[in-house]
C-alpha positions as a printed NumPy array, in Angstrom:
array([[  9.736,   1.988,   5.434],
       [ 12.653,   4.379,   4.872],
       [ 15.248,   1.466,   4.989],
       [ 13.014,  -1.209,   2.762],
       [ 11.865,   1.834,   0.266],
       [ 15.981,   2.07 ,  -0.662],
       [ 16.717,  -1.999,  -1.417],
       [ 17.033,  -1.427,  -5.451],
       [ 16.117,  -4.822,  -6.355],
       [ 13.208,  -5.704,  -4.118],
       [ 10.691,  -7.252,  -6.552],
       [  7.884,  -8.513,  -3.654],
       [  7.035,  -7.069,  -0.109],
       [  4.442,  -8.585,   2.082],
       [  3.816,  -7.146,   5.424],
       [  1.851,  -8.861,   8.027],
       [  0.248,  -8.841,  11.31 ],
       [  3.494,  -7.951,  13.654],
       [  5.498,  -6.949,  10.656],
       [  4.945,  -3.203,  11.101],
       [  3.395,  -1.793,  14.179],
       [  2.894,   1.711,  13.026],
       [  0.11 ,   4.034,  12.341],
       [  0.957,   5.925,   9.617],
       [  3.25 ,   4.343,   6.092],
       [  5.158,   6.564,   3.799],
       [  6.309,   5.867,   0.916],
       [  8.887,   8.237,  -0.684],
       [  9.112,   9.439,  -4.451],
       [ 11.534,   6.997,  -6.023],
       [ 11.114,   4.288,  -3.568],
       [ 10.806,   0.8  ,  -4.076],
       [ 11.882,   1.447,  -7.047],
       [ 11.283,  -2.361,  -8.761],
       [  8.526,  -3.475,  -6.437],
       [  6.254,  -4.972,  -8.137],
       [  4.189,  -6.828,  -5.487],
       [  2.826,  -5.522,  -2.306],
       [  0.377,  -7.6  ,   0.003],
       [ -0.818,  -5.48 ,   3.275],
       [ -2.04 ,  -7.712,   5.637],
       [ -3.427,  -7.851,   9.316],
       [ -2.046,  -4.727,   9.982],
       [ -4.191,  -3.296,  12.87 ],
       [ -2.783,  -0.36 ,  13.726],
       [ -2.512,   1.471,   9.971],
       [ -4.723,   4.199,   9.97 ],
       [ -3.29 ,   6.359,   7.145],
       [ -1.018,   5.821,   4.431],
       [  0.571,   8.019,   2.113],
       [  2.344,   7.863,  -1.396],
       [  4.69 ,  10.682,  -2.872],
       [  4.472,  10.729,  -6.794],
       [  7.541,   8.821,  -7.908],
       [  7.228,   5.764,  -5.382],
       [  6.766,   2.211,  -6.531],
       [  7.096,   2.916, -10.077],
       [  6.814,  -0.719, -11.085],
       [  4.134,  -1.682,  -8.883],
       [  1.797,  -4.437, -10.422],
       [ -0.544,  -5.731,  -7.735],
       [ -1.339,  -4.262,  -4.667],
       [ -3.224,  -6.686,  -1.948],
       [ -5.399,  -5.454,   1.263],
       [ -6.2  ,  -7.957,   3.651],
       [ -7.727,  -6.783,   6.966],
       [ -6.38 ,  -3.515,   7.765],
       [ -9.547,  -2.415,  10.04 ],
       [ -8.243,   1.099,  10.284],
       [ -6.794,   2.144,   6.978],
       [ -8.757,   5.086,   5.767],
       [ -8.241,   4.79 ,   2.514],
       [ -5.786,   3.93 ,  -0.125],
       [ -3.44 ,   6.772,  -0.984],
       [ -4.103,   9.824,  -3.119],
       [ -0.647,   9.112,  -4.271],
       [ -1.557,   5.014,  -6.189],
       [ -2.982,   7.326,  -9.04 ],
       [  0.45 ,   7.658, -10.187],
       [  1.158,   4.022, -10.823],
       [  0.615,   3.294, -13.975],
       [  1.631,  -0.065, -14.191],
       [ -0.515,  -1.2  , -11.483],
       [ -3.203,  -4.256, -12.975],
       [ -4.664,  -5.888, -10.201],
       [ -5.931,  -4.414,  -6.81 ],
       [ -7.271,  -7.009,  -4.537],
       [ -9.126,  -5.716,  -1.364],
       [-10.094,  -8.418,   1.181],
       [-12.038,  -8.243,   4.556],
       [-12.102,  -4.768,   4.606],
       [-14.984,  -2.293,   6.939],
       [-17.946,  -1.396,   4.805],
       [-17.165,   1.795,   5.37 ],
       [-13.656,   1.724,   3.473],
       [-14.911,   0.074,   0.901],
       [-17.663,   2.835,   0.401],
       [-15.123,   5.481,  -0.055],
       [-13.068,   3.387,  -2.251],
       [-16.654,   3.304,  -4.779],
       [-17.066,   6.684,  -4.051],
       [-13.563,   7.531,  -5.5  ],
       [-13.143,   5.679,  -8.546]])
């Protein structure tokens, strides 16, 4: 994500089965600076994710669409104020258990 997290005028980002392979995402304070759009999808080898204050700024709607191992969504989304919509699809009960526990 290092390389995509520095295009200035990225607006929409989808990521899909194949797309990225790894297990853990990082997303840097101050990057993706105009994203506003990010749709995680069939990604089956995410386990943990992780947001520095500062990233995605402008982040509007987040989608999660079968990513069997992802813990949880990161500490760091609290940050985001501008996010509206948060769509979570196909998801282990057990994720989405945490994710009620933590609202």
């Amino acid at each position: 994500m290092a390389v995509l997290e520095k295009l200035p005028n990225l607006k929409r980002l989808r990521l899909y089965s194949g797309s990225y392979m790894g297990s853990k995402l990082v997303c840097s304070a101050g990057g993706f600076p105009k994203l506003e759009t990010l749709r995680l999808c069939y990604l089956y080898f995410l386990e943990e994710w992780r947001m520095e204050k500062g990233a995605m700024p402008s982040l509007q709607i987040l989608d999660l669409d079968y990513v069997p191992k992802l813990e949880m969504i990161p500490e760091g989304l609290k940050f985001v104020w501008t996010l509206r919509q948060l769509n979570v699809t196909d998801m282990y009960k057990s994720f989405m258990d945490r994710l009620r526990v933590n609202k």
